[in-house]
N, C-alpha and C positions, 0 to 999 in steps of 0.2 A: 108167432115167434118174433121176440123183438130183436134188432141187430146196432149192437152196440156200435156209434161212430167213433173213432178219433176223438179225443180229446181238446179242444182249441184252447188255447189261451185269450181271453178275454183282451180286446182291445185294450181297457186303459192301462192294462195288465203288460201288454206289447209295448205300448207307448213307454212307459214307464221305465221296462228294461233299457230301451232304446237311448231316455234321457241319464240314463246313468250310465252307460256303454259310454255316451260322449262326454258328459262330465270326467268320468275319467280317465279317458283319452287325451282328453283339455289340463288334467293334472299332472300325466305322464309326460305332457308336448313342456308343461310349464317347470317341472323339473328337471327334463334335460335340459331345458333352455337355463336353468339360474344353475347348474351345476357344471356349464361350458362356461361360461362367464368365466374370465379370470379375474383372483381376487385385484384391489389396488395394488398396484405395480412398488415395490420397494425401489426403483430403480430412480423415481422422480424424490420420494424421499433424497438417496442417498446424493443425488446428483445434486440438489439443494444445500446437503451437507457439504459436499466437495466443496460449492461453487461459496458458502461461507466461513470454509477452511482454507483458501487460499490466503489469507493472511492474517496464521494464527498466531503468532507472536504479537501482530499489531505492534511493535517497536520502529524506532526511525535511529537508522546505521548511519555513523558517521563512518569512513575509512578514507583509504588512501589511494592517490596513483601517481605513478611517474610521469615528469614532463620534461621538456627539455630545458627548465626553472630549478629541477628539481621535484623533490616527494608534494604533493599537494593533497589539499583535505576532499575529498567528494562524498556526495550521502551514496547508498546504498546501490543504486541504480547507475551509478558513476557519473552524475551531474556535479558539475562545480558547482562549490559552495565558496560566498566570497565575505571580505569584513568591510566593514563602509570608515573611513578614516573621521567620519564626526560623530561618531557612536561615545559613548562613554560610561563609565561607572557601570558596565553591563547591562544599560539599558540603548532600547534602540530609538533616537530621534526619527528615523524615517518611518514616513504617514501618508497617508493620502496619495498621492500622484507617485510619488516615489517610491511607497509599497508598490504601485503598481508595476512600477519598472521593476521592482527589485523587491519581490514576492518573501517574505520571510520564512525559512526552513524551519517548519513546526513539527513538534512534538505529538505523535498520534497514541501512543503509549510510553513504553519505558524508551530510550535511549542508550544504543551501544556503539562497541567502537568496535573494527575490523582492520588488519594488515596494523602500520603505522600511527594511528591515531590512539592519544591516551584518555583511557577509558574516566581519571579522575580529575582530568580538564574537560570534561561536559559539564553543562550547565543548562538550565532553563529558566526563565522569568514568564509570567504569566504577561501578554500585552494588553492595550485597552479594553479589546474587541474579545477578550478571555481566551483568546489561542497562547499556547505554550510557544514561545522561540527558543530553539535550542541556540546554546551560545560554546566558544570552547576558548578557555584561557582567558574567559569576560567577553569576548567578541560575540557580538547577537550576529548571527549567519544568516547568507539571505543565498537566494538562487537569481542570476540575470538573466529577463523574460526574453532578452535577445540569443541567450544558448538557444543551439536548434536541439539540444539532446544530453545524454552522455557524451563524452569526449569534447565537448565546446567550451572554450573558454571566452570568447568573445568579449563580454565586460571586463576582462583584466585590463587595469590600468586607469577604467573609464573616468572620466571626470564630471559627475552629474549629480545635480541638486545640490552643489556648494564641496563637496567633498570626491575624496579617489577612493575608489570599489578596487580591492588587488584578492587576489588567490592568498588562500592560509598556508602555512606550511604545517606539520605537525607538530613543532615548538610553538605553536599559535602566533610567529611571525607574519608579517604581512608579506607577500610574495613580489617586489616591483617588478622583477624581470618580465619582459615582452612574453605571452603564452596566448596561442588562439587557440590549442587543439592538442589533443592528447589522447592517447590509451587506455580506455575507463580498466581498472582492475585494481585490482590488491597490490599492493606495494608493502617490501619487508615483511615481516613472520608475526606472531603473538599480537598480543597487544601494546609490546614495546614501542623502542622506534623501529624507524623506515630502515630500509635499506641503504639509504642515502646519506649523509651528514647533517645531522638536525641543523636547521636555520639557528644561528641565536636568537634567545627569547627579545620579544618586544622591550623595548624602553618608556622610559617618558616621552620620549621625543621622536620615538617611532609614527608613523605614518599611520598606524595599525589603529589608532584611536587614541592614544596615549597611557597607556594599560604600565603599570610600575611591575 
């Protein structure tokens, strides 16, 4: 009488299962692992956005502020802006060394005006070096490297490279009064005038460049 044994499965039969048991264990290990993964973050996108949205106008603000001179012209950030009294014909003589002192207030896009300053006395000319100068009432505007900031007027008055650096007024006067420091802000409402008493306008014989 014969006596039937158990059934075995054939070694490479055993083997065999075995290597597919862990292949796809190795497939399960590797799908959770790409499906924990988190995709690219939007967060670096958006933060890239922000950080070339901060200045999307891309415009350069002329406006205003109170001094104890009177309403004065300042660009956007409340830095004086000044006129140099050998300038003419709305073009600017100052170059070289004297740019350096006296950096010219350039045009980065459109050009507007804030508080006090009139929006259809801006002007710009293109210089040598193809930078835009904004100008206002023909005056090319510069900034003096000796301001520590807003609120500095420190170059008013100066007398350097042949000619006098004075504060604008928003009639595009030259400012002579004494002024070191001031209040950077909006001065007067719209885009009329200042709150103050517009300076009378330049002359021939004004200081201001000689502007008719």
């Amino acid at each position: 009488m014969s006596i039937s044994m158990p059934g075995r499965v054939p070694v490479p039969a055993r083997l065999g299962l075995g290597l597919a048991a862990a292949l796809l264990a190795a497939a399960c290990g590797s799908s959770a692992s790409t499906s924990s993964t988190p995709p690219a973050s939007g967060a670096a996108a958006g933060g890239a956005s922000s950080a070339s949205g901060g200045n999307l106008s891309g415009s350069t603000v002329i406006m205003t502020a109170s001094t104890s001179a009177g309403t004065v012209l300042t660009d956007g950030s409340g830095k004086a802006v000044y006129l140099w009294s050998k300038d003419s014909g709305g073009k600017s003589t100052c170059d070289g060394t004297c740019l350096g002192a006296w950096p010219a207030v350039t045009a980065t896009g459109t050009v507007t005006t804030a508080g006090g300053a009139q929006s259809g006395d801006l002007g710009t000319f293109k210089r040598s070096d193809g930078t835009m100068q904004v100008t206002y009432m023909g005056h090319p505007l510069y900034y003096y490297a000796g301001d520590s900031g807003p609120g500095s007027a420190s170059g008013q008055g100066s007398d350097q490279f042949g000619g006098k650096w004075f504060l604008v007024s928003p009639a595009g006067a030259d400012v002579t009064a004494a002024v070191t420091s001031f209040t950077p802000g909006k001065s007067g409402s719209g885009s009329g005038s200042g709150s103050s008493a517009p300076a009378a306008p330049p002359t021939s014989k004004s200081a201001g460049g000689g502007w008719s």
